[in-house]
C-alpha positions in Angstrom: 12.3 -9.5 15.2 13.5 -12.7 13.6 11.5 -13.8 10.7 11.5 -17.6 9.3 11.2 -16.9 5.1 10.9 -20.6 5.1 7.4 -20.5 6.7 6.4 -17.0 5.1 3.3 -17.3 3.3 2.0 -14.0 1.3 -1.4 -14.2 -0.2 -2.8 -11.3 -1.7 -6.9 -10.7 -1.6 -8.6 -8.1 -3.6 -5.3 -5.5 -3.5 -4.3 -6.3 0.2 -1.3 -8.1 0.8 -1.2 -10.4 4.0 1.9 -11.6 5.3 1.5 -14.7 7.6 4.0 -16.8 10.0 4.2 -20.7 9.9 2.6 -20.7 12.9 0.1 -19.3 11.1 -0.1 -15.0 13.1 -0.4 -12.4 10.6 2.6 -10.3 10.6 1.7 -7.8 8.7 -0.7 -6.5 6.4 -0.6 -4.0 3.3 -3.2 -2.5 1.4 -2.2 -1.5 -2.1 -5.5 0.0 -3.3 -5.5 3.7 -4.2 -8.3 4.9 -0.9 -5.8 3.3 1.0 -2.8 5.6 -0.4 -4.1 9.0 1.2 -1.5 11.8 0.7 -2.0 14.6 3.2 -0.3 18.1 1.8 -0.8 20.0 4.8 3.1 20.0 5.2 4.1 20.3 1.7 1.4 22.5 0.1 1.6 20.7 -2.8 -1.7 20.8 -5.3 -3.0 19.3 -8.0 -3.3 21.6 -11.5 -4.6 20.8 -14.6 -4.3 23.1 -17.3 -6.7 23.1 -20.0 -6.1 21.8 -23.5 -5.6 24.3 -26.0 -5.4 23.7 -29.6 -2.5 25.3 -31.3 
């Protein structure tokens, strides 16, 4: 795929990025919001722990 930067227009709408052609076809789309960033640990087992706060 050969994309023309000249005719790239981003705009950006609550968190999600659009990138649009000069012919005006979305190429792509990203949504930077946090529910849109799921991480799945079923392959890494990796949890989240929070130890309490002690006072020394």
């Amino acid at each position: 795929m050969t994309i023309d930067t000249n005719g790239l227009t981003i705009t950006e709408l609550n968190g999600v990025y659009t990138f649009t052609a000069a012919d005006g076809s979305v190429i792509d789309t990203i949504d930077t919001n946090a529910s849109a960033l799921a991480y799945d640990n079923t392959a890494s087992g990796l949890t989240a722990y929070r130890q309490p706060l002690t006072r020394w």
